[in-house]
C-alpha positions as CSV (number, residue, x, y, z in Angstrom):
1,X,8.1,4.4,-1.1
2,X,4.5,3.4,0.7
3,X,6.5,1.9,3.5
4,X,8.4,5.9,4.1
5,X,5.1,7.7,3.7
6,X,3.3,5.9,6.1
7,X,6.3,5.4,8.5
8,X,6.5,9.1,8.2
9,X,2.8,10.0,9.1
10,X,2.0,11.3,5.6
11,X,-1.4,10.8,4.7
12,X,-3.3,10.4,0.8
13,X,-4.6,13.7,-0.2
14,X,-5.8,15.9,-3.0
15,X,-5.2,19.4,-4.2
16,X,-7.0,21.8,-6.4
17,X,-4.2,23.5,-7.9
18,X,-6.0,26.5,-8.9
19,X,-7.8,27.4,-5.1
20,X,-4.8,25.4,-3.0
21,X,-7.8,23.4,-0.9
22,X,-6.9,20.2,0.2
23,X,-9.1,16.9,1.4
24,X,-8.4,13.7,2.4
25,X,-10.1,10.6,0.7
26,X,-12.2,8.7,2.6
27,X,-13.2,5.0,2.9
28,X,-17.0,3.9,1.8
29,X,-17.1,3.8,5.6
30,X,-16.7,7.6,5.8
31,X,-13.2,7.4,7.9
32,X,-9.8,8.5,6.4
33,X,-8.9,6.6,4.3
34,X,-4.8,5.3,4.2
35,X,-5.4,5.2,0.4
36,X,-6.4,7.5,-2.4
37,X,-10.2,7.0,-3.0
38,X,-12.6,9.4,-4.3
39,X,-14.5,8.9,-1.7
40,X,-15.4,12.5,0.6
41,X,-14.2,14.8,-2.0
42,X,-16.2,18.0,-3.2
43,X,-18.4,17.4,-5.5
44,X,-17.9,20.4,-7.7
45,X,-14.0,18.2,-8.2
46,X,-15.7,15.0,-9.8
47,X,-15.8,14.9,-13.3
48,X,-17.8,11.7,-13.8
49,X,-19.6,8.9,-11.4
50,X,-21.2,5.6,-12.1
51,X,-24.9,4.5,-12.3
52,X,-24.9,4.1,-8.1
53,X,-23.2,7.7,-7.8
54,X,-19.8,6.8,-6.4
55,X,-17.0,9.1,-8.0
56,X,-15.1,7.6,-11.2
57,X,-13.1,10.5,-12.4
58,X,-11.9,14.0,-10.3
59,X,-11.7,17.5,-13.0
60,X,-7.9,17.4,-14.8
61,X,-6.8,20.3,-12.0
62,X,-7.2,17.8,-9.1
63,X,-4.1,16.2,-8.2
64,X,-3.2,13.4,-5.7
65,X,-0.8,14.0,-3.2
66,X,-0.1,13.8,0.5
67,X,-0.7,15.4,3.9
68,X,1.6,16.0,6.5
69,X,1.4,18.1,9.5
70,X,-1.7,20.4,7.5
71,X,0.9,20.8,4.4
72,X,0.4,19.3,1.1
73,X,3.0,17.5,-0.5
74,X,2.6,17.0,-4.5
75,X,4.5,13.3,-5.4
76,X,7.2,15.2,-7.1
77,X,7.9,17.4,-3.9
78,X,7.8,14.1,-1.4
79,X,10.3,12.0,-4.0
80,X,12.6,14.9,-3.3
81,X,12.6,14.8,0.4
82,X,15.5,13.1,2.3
83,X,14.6,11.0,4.9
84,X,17.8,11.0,6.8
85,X,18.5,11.7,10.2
C-alpha cells in the first residue's frame, strides 16, 4: 500500500480527533517528512520524550493518517478508497 499512497500524492499526517487539526511530520532536518516521525508536531500532542527532548509517544487521541489535497485521510478511510480509473 506505500507504493499507492505515494504514487497518489498522499502524504504522512496526524489528527487530533477531538479539535480535527492536522500536521505533517517532519524530518530532524525540519522538512516534510515522506514518513511518520514525531518530529514538528504540537507540543501540547506529545505524551512523553527522551533525555535529549525528541518526541517518544503522541497523547492516545492523536492518530496517524494521511494528507491529500488539505484533507485527512484516517488508514481505515484510505484502505477503502478504489484506485481505479
Amino acid at each position: 500500500m506505500e507504493r499507492l499512497i505515494t504514487d497518489f500524492c498522499f502524504l504522512p499526517a496526524y489528527q487530533d480527533v477531538f479539535t480535527g487539526e492536522t500536521h505533517l511530520p517532519l524530518g530532524v532536518d525540519g522538512v516534510v517528512s515522506s514518513t511518520h516521525t514525531l518530529y514538528g508536531l504540537p507540543d501540547t500532542w506529545v505524551l512523553a520524550r527522551d533525555d535529549e527532548g525528541h518526541p517518544l509517544v503522541l497523547k492516545a487521541h492523536i492518530i496517524a493518517g494521511f494528507m491529500r489535497s488539505g484533507r485527512f485521510y484516517s488508514p481505515e478511510e484510505l484502505a477503502s478508497i478504489s484506485y481505479d480509473a
